[in-house]
Structure formats: C-alpha cells, structure tokens
FIDRENLUM-457921 format. One line per field, with one value per atom (N, C-alpha, C): residue number from 1; chain; atom name; x, y, z. Coordinates in nm, 4 decimals. Example, Ala and Ser with C-alpha at 12.3 -4.5 7.8 and 13.67 -1.06 7.14 Angstrom:
// residues 2
tidren [1, 1, 1, 2, 2, 2];
vexlo [A, A, A, A, A, A];
kolse [N, CA, C, N, CA, C];
east [1.3190, 1.2300, 1.3200, 1.2850, 1.3670, 1.2900];
north [-0.5690, -0.4500, -0.3300, -0.2250, -0.1060, 0.0030];
up [0.7800, 0.7800, 0.7800, 0.7080, 0.7140, 0.7870];
***
This chain:
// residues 85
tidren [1, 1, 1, 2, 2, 2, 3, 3, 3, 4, 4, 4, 5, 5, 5, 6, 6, 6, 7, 7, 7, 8, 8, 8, 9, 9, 9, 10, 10, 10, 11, 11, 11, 12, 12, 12, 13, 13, 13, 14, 14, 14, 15, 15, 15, 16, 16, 16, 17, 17, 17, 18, 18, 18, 19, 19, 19, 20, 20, 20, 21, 21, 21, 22, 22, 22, 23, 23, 23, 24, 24, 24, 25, 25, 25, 26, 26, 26, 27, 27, 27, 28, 28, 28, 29, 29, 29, 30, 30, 30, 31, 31, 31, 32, 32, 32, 33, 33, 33, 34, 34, 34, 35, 35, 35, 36, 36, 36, 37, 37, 37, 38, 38, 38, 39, 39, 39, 40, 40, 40, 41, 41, 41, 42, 42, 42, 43, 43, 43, 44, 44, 44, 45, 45, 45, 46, 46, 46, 47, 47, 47, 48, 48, 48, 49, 49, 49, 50, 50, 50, 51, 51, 51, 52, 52, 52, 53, 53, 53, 54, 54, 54, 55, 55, 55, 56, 56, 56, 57, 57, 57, 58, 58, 58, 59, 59, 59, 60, 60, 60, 61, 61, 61, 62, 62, 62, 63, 63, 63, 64, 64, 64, 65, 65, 65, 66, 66, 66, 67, 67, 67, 68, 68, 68, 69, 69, 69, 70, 70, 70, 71, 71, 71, 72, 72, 72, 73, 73, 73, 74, 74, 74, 75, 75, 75, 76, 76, 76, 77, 77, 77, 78, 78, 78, 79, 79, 79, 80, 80, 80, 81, 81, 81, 82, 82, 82, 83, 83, 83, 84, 84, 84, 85, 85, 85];
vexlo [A, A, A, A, A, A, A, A, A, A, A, A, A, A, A, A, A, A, A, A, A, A, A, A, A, A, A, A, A, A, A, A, A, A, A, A, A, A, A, A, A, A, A, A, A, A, A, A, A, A, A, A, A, A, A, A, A, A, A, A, A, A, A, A, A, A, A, A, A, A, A, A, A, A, A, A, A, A, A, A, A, A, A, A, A, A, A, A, A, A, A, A, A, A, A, A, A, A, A, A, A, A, A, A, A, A, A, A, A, A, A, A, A, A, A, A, A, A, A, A, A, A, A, A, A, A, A, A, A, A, A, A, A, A, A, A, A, A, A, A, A, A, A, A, A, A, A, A, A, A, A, A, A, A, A, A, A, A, A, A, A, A, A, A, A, A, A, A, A, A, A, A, A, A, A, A, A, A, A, A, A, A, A, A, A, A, A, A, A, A, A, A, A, A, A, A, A, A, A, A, A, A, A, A, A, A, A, A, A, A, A, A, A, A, A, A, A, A, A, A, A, A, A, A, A, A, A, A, A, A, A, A, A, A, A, A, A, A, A, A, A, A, A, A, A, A, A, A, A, A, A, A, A, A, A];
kolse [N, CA, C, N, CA, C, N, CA, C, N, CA, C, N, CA, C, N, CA, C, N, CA, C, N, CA, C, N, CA, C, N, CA, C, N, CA, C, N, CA, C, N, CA, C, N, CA, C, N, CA, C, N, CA, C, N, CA, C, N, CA, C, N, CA, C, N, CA, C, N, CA, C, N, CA, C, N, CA, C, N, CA, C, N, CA, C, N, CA, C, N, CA, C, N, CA, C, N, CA, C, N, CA, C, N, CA, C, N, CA, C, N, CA, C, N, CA, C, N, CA, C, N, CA, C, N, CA, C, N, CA, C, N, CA, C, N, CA, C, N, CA, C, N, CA, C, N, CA, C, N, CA, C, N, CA, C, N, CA, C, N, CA, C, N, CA, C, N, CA, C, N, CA, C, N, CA, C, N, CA, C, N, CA, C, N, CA, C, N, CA, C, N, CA, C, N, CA, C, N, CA, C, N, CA, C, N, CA, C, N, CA, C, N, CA, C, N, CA, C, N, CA, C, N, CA, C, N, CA, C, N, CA, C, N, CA, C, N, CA, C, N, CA, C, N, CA, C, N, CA, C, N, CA, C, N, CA, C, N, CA, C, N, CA, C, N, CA, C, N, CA, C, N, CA, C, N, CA, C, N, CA, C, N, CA, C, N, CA, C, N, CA, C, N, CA, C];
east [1.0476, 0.9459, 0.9801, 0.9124, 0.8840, 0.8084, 0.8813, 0.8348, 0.7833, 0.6626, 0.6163, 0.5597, 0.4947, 0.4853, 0.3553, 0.2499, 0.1709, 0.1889, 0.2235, 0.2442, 0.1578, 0.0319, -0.0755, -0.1760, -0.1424, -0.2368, -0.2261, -0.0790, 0.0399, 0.0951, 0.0719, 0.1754, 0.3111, 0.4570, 0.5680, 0.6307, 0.7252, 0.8147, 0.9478, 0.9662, 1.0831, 1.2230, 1.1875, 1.3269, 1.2633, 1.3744, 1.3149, 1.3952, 1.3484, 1.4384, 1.4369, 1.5148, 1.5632, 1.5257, 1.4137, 1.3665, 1.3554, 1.4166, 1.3970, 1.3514, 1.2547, 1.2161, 1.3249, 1.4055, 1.4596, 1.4437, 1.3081, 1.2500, 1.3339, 1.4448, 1.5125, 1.5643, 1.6643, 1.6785, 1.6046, 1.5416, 1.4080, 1.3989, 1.4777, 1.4853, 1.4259, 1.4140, 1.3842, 1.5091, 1.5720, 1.7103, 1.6449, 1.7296, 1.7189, 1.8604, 1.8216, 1.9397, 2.0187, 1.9062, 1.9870, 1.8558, 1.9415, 1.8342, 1.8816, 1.7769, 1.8362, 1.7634, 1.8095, 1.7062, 1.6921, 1.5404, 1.5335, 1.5504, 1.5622, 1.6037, 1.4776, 1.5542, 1.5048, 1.4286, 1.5142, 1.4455, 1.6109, 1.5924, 1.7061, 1.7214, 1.7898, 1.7974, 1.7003, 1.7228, 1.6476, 1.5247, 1.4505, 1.2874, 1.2760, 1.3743, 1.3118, 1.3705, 1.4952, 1.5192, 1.4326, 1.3723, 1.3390, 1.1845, 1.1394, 1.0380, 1.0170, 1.1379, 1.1471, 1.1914, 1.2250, 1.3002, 1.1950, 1.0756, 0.9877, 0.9051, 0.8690, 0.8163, 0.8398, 0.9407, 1.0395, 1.0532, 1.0639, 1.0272, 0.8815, 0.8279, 0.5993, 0.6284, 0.6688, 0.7146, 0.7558, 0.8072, 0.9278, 0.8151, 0.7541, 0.6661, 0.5329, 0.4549, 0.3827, 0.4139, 0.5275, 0.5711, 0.6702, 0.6416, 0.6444, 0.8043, 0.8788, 1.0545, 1.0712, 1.2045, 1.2520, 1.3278, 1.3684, 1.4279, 1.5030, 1.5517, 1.5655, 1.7305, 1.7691, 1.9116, 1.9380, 2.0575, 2.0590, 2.2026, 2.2220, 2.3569, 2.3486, 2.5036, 2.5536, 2.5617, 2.4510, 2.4231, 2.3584, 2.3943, 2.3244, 2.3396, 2.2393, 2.3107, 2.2331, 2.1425, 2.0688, 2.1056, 2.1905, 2.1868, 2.2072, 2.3420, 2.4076, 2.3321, 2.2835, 2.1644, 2.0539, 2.0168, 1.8859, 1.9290, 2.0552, 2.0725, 2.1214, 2.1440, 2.1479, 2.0310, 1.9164, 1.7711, 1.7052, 1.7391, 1.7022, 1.7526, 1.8720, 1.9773, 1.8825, 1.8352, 1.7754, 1.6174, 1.5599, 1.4175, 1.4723, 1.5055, 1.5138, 1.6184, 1.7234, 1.8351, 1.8012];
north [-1.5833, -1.6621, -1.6684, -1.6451, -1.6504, -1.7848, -1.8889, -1.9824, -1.9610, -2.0054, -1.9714, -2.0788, -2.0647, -2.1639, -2.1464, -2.2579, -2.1960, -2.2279, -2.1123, -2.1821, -2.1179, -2.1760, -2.1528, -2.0407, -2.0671, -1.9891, -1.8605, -1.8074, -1.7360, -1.7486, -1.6995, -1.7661, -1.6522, -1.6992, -1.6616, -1.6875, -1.6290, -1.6724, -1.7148, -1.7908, -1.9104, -1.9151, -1.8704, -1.8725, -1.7712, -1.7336, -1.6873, -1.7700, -1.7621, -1.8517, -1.7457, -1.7413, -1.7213, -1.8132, -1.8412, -1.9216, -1.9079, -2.0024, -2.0088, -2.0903, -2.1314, -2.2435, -2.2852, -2.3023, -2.3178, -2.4755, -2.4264, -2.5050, -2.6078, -2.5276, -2.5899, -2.7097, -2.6856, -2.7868, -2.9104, -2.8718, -2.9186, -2.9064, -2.8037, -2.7815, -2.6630, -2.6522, -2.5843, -2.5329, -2.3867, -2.3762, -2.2702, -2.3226, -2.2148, -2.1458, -2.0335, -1.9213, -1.9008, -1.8524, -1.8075, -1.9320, -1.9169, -1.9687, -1.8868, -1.8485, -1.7691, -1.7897, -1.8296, -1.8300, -1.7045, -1.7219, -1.6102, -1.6313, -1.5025, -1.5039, -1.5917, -1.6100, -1.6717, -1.8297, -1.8424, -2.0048, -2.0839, -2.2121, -2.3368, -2.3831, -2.4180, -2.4916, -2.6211, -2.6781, -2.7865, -2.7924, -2.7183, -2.6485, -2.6432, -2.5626, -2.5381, -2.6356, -2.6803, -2.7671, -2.8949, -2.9858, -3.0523, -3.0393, -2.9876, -2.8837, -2.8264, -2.7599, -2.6646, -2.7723, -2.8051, -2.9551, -3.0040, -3.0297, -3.1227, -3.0218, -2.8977, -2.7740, -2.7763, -2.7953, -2.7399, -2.8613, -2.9694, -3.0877, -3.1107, -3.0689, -3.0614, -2.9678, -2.8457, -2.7210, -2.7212, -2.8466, -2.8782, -2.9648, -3.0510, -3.1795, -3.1005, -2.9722, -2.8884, -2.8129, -2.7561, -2.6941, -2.7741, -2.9382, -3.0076, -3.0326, -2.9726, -2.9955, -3.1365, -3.1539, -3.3294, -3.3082, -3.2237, -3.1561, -3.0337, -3.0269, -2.9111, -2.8861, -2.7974, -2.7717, -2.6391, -2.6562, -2.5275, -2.4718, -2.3835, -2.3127, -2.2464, -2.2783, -2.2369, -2.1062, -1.9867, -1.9266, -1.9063, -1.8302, -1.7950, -1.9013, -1.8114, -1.9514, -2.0859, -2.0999, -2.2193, -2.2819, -2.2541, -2.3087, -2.4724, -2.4549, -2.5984, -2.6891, -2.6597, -2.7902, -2.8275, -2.6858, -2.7001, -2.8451, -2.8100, -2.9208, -3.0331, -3.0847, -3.2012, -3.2339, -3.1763, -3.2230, -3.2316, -3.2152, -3.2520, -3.3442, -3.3991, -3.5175, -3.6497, -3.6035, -3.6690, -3.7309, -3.6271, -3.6646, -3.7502, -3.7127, -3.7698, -3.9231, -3.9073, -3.9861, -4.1284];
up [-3.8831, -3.8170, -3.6689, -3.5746, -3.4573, -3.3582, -3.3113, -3.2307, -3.1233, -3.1050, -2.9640, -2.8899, -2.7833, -2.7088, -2.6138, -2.5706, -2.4891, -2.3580, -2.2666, -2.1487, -2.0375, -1.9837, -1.9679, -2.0217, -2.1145, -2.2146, -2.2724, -2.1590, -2.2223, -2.3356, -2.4112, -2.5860, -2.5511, -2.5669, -2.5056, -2.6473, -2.7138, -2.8095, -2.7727, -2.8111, -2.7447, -2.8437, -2.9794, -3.0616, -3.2042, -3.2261, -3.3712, -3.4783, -3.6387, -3.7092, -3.8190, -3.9280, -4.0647, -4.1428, -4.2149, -4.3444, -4.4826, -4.5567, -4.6843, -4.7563, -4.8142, -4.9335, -5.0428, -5.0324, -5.1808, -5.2546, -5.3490, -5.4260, -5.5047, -5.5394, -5.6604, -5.6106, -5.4595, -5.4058, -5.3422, -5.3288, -5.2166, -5.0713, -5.0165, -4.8889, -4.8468, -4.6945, -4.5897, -4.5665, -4.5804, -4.4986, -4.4011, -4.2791, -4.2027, -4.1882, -4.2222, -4.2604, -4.0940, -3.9843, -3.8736, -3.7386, -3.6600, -3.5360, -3.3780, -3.3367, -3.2376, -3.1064, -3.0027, -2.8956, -2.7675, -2.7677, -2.6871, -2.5308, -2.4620, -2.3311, -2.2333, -2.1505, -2.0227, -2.0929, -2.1665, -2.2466, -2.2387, -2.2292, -2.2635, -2.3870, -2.4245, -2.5330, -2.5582, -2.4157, -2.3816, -2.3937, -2.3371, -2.3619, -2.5539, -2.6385, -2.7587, -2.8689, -2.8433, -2.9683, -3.0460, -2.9403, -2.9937, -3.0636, -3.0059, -3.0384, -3.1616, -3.1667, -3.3095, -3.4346, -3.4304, -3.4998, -3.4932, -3.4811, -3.4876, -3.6104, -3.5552, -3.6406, -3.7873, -3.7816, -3.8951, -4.0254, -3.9557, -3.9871, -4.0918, -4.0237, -4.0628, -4.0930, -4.1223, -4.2153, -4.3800, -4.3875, -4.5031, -4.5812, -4.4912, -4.5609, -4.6001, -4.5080, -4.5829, -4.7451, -4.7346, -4.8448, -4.9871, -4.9595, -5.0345, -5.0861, -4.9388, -4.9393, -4.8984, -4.9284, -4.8960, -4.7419, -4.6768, -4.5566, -4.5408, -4.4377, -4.3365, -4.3684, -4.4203, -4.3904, -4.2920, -4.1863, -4.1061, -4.1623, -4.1459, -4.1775, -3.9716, -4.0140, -3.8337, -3.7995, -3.7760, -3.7826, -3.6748, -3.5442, -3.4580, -3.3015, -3.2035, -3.0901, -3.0400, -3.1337, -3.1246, -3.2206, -3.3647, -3.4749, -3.4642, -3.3839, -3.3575, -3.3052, -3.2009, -3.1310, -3.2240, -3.3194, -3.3645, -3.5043, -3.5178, -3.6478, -3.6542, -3.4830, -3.3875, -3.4037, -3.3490, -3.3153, -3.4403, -3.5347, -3.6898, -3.7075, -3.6950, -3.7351, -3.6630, -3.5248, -3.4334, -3.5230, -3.5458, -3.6220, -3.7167, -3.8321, -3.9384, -3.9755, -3.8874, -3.8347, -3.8204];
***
C-alpha cells in the first residue's frame, strides 16, 4: 500500500507500508513501513497512524500492530501508541 498525499492537487506518495489482516487475531499488522524521499517523518507519521487506525476499524480489526521493520517503522508505532493511548 502506497500513502499519498494531496499537495495542491499534486497527489505525491509519502510512505509505502507492508499490510496484513490477520483475522484470527484481530489485527492490522504492518509488516514493513518505509518513508519516501524528500518527506519527514514529521509530515507522515501522524497522518499515517491516523489511516491505519480507520483501516483496522473498516476491516473490522481491534488494532494496528507494527513490527520494526523499515525506517519509519519506529515513529509509525509511537504515533499509534499516540491515537489509541
């Protein structure tokens, strides 16, 4: 999955992620999180964490688990801790 963003009407992709449903558990994992160039962390975490969030509650998961995987992983599973927290 590919995050993007509109920035004047430019749609720009801002991070990509690694997703899985796993039903059994009831989670959202995100396998990898990776951010793309010429973007901050700052600009996409909370953002994506918000996504991901309304992602989990669409597909009828209880939340978001990240595995540390990649170079957004860590912030991204701060800014989850943050939502749900």
């Amino acid at each position: 999955m590919a995050i993007s963003v509109d920035a004047d009407e430019v749609e720009c992709r801002v991070a990509r992620v690694d997703l899985k449903a796993d039903r059994q558990v009831g989670v959202l994992r995100v396998e990898g999180a990776f951010l793309e160039p010429g973007f901050t962390r700052g600009e996409v975490v909370e953002p994506l964490a918000q996504s991901l969030h309304q992602m989990a509650g669409w597909l009828s998961l209880e939340g978001v688990s990240v595995r540390r995987q990649g170079d957004l992983a860590e912030d991204l599973a701060s800014g989850l801790g943050r939502i749900v927290g």
